[in-house]
N, C-alpha and C positions, 0 to 999 in steps of 0.2 A: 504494500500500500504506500510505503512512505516514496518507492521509484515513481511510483504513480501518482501520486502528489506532486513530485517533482516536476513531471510529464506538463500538469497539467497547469502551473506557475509559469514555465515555461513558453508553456503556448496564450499568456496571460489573464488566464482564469485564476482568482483571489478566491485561497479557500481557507474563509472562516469555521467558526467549529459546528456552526451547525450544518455548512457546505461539506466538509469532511464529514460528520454524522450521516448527511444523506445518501453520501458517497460509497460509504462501509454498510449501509443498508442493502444499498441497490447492488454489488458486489456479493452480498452473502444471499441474494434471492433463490438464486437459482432458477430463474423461470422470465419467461418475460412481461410484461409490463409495459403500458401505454404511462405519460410524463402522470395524467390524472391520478391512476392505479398510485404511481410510485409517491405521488404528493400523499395522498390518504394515507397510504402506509408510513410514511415521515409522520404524519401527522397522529396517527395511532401509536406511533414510538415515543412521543412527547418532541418531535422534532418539528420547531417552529419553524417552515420557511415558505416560501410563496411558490406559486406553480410557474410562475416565468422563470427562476432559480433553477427546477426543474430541469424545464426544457434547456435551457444556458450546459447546467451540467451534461446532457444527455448531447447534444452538439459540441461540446469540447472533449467530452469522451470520444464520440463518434469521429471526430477529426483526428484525434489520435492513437486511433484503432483500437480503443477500450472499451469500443460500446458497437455493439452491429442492429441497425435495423431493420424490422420487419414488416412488410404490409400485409396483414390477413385480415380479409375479408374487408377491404377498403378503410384500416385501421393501421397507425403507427404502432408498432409495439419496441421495444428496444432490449438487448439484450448485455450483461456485462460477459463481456469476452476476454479471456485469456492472449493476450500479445501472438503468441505462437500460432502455427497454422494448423488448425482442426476445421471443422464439419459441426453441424446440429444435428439433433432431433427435438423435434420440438411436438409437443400433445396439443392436439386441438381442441381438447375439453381443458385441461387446467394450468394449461401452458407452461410446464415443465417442461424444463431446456435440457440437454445431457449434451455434452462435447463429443465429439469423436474424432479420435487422432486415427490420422493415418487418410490416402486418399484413395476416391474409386479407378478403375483406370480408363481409359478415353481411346480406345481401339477407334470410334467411329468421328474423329477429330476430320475437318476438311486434311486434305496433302496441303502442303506449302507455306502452313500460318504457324505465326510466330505466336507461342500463346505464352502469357507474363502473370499470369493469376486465373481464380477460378471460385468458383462460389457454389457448394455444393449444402443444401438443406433439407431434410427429408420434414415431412409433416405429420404426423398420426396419431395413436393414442397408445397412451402410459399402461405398460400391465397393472397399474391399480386403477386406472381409469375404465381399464377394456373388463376387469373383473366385477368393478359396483356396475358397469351396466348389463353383463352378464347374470348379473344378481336377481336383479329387476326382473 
């Protein structure tokens, strides 16, 4: 956390201790999260801060590759990312995120292209998610 504080001073985001508190929130979620979602939840922890703060954070994370967004179902959601290069999976019921290191492979690539990155996310649901609806 503390490299990532650094990161983010850096890139001239001022992080006071309730910025830091929202910071070590949104980092131990595990799941992702729209800027609203992540305010309430600041706001259930006793952490006073405003939702333009929020988003501020979620954009300087995002700029420097600590935070990855998602659009599902024509909704921002944002996720705290690991620096390193992994993969998601992500639940479409409770939005629990899971990393996946390592990557698929790309037999069916055009010939001739130069490829510099890649963005690989799967969608679906959590074995405790796919079980309580199984329950039902």
């Amino acid at each position: 956390m503390d490299e990532l504080a650094q990161r983010l001073r850096t890139e001239g985001f001022r992080l006071t201790k309730e910025r830091e508190a929202l910071l070590k929130l949104f980092h131990e979620l595990h799941r992702i999260v729209t800027p609203a979602e992540m305010h309430e939840i600041a706001e259930e922890q006793g952490v006073s801060i405003g939702l333009t703060t929020v988003y501020r954070l979620f954009e300087a994370l995002t700029k420097i590759g600590a935070a990855v967004p998602f659009l599902v179902e024509g909704t921002i959601y944002y996720a705290y990312c690991d620096p390193q290069h992994h993969h998601h999976v992500i639940c479409m019921s409770c939005h629990r995120l899971t990393e996946v290191k390592g990557c698929p492979t790309y037999d069916g690539l055009p010939a001739n292209w130069d490829v510099y990155g890649h963005r690989v996310d799967w969608f679906g649901m959590c074995p405790n998610c796919k079980d309580a609806s199984q329950a039902h």
